[in-house]
N, C-alpha and C positions, 0 to 999 in steps of 0.2 A: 394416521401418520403423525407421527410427531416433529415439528417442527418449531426450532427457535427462531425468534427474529430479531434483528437487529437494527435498530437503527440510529440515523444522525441525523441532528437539528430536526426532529420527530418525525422525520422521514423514513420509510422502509428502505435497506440499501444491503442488507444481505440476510440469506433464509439459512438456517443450517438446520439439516438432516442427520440423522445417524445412519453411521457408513451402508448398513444393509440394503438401509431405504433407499438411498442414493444410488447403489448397485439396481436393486430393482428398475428406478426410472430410467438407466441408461440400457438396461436388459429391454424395456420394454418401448424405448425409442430407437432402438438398434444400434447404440454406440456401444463401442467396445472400447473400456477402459485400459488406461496403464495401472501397472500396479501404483501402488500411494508414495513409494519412494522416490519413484524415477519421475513419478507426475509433479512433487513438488521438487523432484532437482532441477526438471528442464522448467518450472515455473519463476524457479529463483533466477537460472541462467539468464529467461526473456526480458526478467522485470530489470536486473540488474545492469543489461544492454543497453534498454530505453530512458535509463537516467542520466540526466547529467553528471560532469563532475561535482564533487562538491565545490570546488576551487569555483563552481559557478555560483553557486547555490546564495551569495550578498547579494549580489548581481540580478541572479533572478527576484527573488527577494525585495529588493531595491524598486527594482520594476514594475514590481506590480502594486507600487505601495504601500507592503505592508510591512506591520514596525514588527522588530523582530521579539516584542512580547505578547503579540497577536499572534502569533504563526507559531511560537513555542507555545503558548497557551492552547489553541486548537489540537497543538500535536498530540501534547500529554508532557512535554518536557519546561524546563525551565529555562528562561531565558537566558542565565548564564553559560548552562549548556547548550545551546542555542549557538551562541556565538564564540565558544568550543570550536563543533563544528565545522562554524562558516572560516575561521582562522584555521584550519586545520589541524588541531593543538587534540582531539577528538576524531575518533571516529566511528559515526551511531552503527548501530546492529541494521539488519535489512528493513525490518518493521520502520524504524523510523526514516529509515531513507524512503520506504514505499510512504510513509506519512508525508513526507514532505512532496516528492514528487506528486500526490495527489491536490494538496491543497492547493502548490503552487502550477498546477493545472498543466505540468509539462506533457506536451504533444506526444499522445501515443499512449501515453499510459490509463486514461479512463474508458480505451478501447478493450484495454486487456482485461480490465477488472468486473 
């Protein structure tokens, strides 16, 4: 089986398969798939529910302490883009919204992931 791994802060945190292999383990644990389109539309639609607004996102941010070139650093982005963002003057692609929702530990979301 070929497998990639990924990880953060040298921790394992995702395995990726290629698609057949993937197909086979869920053949052979009895689930039956969506196809790949509609499995990442309804996965955009759930992730996208479970987030805050951004108009929260200083707020959250603020709260949990952290300065906002720790939390763009972690992300991948720059802190001026950062607070883009949090002023609403920006608004990031889904990836970096699910980045943030992950670091800033919003409720609900490390269930899904």
């Amino acid at each position: 089986m070929d497998i990639q791994i990924i990880t953060r802060e040298g921790e394992p945190e995702y395995a990726v398969v290629p698609w057949a292999q993937y197909q086979a383990l869920l053949n052979a644990a009895g689930i039956k798939e969506q196809p790949p389109k509609e499995a990442a539309k309804v996965q955009a639609q759930a992730s996208d529910q479970d987030l805050p607004g951004l108009d929260q996102l200083r707020s959250l941010r603020e709260g949990k302490g952290i300065a906002i070139e720790a939390l763009a650093r972690t992300v991948g982005i720059s802190p001026s883009y950062l607070a883009m963002i949090e002023s609403g003057e920006r608004l990031p692609d889904a990836a970096i919204r699910r980045s943030l929702a992950w670091e800033l530990t919003v409720p609900g979301w490390r269930e899904q992931s």
